[in-house]
N, C-alpha and C positions, 0 to 999 in steps of 0.2 A: 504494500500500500504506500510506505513511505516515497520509492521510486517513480510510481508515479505522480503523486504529489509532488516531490521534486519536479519533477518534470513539468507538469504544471507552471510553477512557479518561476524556473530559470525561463521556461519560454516567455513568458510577461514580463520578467525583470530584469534577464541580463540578452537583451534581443542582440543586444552591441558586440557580445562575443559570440562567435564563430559554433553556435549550439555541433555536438557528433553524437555520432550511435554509442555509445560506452560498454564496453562489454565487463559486465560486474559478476559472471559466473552462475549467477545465479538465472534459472528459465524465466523465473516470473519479470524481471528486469529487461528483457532482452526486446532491442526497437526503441528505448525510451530516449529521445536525446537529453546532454548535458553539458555546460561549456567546464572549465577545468577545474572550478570554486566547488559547482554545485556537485561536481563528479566525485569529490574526494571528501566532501562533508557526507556524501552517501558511502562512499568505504566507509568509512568512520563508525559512521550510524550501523553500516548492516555486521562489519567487525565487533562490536558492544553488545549490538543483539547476538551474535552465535557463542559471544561470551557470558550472556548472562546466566547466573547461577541460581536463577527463581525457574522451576519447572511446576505447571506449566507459567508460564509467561504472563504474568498481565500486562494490559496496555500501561503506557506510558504516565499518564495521568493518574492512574490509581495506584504506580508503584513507588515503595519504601524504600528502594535503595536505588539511586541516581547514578546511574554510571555515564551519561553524560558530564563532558568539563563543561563549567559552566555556562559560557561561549556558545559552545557549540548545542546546547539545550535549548536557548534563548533561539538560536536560530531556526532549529527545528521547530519549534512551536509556532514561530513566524512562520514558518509554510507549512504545517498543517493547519495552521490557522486561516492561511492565505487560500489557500487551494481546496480545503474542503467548502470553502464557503462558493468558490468561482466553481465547482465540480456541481454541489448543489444546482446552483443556477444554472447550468449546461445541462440539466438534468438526469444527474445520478442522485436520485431518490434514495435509494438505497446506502447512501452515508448520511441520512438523517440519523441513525443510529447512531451510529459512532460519534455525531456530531452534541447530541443530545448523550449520549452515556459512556 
C-alpha cells in the first residue's frame, strides 16, 4: 500500500524530477514510478517493515514501538496522508477504511 501511495504523491510533488520504474523486489511494487528521494524513503520504509519484531503486524498508527527515525515518520505520514485523501477522491472507496481506522 505504502508504494503506491508513494507513488501517488512523488507524481504530484516532485513532477521536476525525472519520475523511473524502480524495481524494489518486491511483486506488489512493481510498475510504480519514483524519482531518487521518494525511491529510497520507500527502501527505508519497506527494510523497517521486514524488520519489525510485532507479529502479526499492526498498522502504523496503532503501533507501540516506532521504528521509524523521526524524519522519516513525519514524512510518511505526509503521504499517506496526502495520497489517501487524492486516492479517495479518484475513487478508491475502499481506503475509507483505513482512512477512518
Amino acid at each position: 500500500m505504502l508504494a503506491l501511495f508513494t507513488s501517488v504523491y512523488c507524481a504530484d510533488h516532485h513532477s521536476e524530477h525525472e519520475p523511473v520504474v524502480v524495481n524494489l523486489g518486491l511483486p506488489k511494487t512493481a510498475g510504480y514510478r519514483y524519482c531518487a528521494a521518494c525511491s529510497d524513503l520507500l527502501r527505508y520504509a519497506i527494510e523497517r517493515r521486514q524488520r519489525c519484531p510485532l507479529k502479526p503486524k499492526p498498522s502504523c498508527k496503532h503501533c507501540e514501538v516506532h521504528c521509524y527515525r523521526p524524519g522519516h515518520r513525519e514524512k510518511v505520514r505526509e503521504i499517506m496522508r496526502y495520497s489517501g485523501k487524492t486516492l479517495i477522491k479518484r475513487g478508491r472507496l475502499d481506503l475509507l477504511w483505513h482512512y477512518f481506522f
